[in-house]
C-alpha positions in Angstrom: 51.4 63.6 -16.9 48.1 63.4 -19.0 47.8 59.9 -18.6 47.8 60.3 -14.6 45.8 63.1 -15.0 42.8 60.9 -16.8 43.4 58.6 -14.5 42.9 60.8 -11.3 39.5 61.9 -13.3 38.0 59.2 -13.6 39.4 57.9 -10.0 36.4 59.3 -8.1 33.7 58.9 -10.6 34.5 54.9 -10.2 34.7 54.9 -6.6 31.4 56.5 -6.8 29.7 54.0 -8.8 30.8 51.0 -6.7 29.4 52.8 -3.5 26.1 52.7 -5.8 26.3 49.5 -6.8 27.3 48.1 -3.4 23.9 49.9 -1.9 21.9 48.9 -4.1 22.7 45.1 -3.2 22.6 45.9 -0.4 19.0 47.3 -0.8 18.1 44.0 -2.9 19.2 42.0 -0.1 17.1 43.4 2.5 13.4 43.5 0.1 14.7 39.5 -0.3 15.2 38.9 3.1 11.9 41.3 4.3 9.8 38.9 1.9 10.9 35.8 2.5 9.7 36.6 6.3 6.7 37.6 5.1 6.0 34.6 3.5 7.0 32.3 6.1 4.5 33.9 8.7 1.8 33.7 7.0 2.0 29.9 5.9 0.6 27.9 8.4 3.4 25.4 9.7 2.6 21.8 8.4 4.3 20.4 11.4 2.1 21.2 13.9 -0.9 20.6 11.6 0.1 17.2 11.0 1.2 16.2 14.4 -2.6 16.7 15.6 -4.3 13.4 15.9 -7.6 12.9 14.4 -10.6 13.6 16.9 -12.9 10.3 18.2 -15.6 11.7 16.7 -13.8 12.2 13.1 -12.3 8.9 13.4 -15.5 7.3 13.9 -17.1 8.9 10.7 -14.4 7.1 8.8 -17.0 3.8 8.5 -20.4 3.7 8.5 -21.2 1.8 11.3 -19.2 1.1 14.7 -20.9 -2.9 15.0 -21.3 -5.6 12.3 -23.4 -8.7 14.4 -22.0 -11.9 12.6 -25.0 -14.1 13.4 -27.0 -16.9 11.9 -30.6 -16.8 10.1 -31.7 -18.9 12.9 -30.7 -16.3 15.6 -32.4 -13.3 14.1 -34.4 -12.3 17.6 -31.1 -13.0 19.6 -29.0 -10.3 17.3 -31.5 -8.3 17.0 -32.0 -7.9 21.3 -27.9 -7.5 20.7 -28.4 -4.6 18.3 -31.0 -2.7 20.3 -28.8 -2.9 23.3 -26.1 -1.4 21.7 -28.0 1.2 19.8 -29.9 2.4 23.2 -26.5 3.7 24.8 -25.9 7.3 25.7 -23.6 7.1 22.6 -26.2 5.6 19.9 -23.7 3.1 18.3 -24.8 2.0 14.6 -25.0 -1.4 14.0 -25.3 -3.6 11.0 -27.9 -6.6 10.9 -27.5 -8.6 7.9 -30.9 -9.4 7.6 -32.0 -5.8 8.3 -29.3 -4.0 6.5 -28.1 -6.0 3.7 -28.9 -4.3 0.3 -31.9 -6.2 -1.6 -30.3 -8.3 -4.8 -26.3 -7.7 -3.9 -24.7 -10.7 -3.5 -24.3 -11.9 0.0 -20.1 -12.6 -0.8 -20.4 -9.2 -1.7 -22.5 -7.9 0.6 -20.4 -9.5 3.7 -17.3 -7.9 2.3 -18.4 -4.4 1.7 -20.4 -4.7 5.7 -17.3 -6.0 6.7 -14.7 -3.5 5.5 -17.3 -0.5 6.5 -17.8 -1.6 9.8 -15.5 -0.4 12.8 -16.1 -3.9 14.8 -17.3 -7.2 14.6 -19.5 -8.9 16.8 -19.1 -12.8 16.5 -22.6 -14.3 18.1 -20.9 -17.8 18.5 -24.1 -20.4 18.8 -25.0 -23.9 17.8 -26.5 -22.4 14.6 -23.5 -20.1 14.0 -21.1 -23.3 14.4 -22.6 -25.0 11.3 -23.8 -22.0 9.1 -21.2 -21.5 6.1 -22.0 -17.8 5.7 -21.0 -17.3 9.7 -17.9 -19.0 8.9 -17.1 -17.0 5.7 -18.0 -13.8 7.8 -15.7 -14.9 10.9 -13.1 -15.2 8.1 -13.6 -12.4 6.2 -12.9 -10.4 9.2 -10.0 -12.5 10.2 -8.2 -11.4 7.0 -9.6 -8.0 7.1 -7.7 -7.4 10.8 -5.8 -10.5 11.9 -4.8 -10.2 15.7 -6.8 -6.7 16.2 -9.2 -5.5 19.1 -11.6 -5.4 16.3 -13.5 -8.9 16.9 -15.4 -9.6 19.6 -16.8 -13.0 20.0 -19.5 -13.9 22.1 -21.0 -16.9 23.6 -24.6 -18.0 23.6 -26.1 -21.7 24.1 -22.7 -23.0 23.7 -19.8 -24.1 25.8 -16.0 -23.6 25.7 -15.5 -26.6 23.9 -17.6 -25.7 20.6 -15.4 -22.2 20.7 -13.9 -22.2 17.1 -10.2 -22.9 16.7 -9.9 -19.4 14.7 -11.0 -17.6 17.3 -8.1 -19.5 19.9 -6.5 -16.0 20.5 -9.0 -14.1 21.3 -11.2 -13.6 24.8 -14.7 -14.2 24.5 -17.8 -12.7 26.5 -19.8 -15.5 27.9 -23.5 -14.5 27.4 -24.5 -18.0 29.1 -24.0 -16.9 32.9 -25.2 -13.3 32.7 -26.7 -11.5 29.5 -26.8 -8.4 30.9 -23.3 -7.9 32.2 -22.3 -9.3 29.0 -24.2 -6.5 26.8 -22.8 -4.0 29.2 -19.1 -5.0 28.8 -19.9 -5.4 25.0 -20.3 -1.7 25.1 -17.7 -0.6 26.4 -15.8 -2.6 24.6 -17.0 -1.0 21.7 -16.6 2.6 23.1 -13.1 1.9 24.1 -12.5 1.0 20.8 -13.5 4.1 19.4 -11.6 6.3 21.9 -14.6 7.5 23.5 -13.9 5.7 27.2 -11.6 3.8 28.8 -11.0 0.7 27.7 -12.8 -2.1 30.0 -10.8 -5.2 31.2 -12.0 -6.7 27.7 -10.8 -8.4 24.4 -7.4 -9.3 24.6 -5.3 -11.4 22.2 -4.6 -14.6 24.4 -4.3 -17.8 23.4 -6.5 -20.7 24.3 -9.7 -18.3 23.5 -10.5 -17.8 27.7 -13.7 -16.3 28.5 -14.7 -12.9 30.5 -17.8 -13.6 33.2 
C-alpha cells in the first residue's frame, strides 16, 4: 500500500512538470521562429539585387574613354576631324588620340596596350599610311586579341579601296569614308552609341566575312 501510495504522490507533481517543460518549448519555439522572420525581412534579397543589370551610364564609366582612333602619324589632321566629330555629339563621347593623349616617356607597346584595354571601341582609320605603319598594325592586333569577333572594332575607309582592306579585318564591315564623309561620321556615331546601350543600334558593324562595306 505505501509503495502505491508514493507513487500516487508524486503522480501529479510529474505530470505537472512535463506540462512545464512542454510550454516552455513550446515558448522557445515560437521566440525562434518570431526571430528568424525578423531577420529575413529586413535583409535585402540578393536575388533581385543581382538580377538588376547595370545602368548605360554605369557601364560606360567602366573605361575611360568610349573611342580609341587607330591612325597613322601621317594622318594626324584626318583623326583628329574624326575625334571632334565624335566628341561634338549630344552625348560628348571621349576619345583617345595617340598623339594627343599618350602619356609623355611610356612606352608606346605599353602605351597602346593600356589605350587599348581602357577604351570601350576601336576606331581602325584604314589609309595608305595606316597600311604600311608597324604601330597601326600592332594596334589593329592588339585589339584583335583583346576582343576577337566583337562589335568592338570599327574600321573605316579613307583614300583607299576595297582591295588594300587588310585580311584581319575580312569579317568585319567597314564604313567607306571615300563616297560620303559625313554620313560616314554620322553612322560612326551611332555605332558607337549603340554600343554603349544608349540608342538603337544602326544597320552597322557586323561580323561578315569578305570585309563588305556600308555607303
Amino acid at each position: 500500500m505505501s509503495g502505491w501510495f508514493r507513487r500516487r504522490l508524486k503522480g501529479p507533481e510529474s505530470d505537472t512538470w512535463r506540462s512545464q517543460e512542454a510550454a516552455s518549448s513550446t515558448t522557445a519555439s515560437s521566440r525562434t521562429s518570431a526571430s528568424s522572420l525578423a531577420r529575413l525581412s529586413s535583409t535585402p534579397s540578393s536575388s533581385s539585387s543581382s538580377s538588376s543589370p547595370p545602368s548605360p551610364q554605369n557601364a560606360r564609366c567602366s573605361h575611360n574613354f568610349d573611342v580609341r582612333v587607330c591612325h597613322s602619324a601621317a594622318d594626324e589632321l584626318d583623326a583628329q576631324l574624326l575625334a571632334s566629330r565624335l566628341e561634338a555629339g549630344p552625348h560628348g563621347l571621349r576619345c583617345f588620340l595617340p598623339l594627343r593623349d599618350s602619356t609623355p616617356g611610356a612606352a608606346v607597346s605599353t602605351d597602346i596596350f593600356e589605350s587599348v584595354r581602357d577604351s570601350h571601341c576601336w576606331v581602325m582609320l584604314i589609309t595608305p599610311a595606316f597600311l604600311v605603319d608597324p604601330w597601326c598594325r600592332y594596334q589593329m592586333h592588339q585589339a584583335l586579341a583583346e576582343a576577337p569577333m566583337s562589335n568592338r572594332i570599327i574600321p573605316l575607309l579613307l583614300r583607299a579601296s576595297q582591295s588594300d582592306y587588310p585580311p584581319e579585318l575580312c569579317f568585319y564591315y567597314y564604313i567607306d569614308l571615300n563616297r560620303d564623309p559625313e554620313q560616314g561620321y554620322a553612322r560612326l556615331y551611332k555605332t558607337v552609341l549603340a554600343y554603349l546601350g544608349m540608342c538603337r543600334s544602326p544597320t552597322g558593324v557586323h561580323h561578315v566575312p569578305g570585309g563588305p562595306q556600308l555607303s
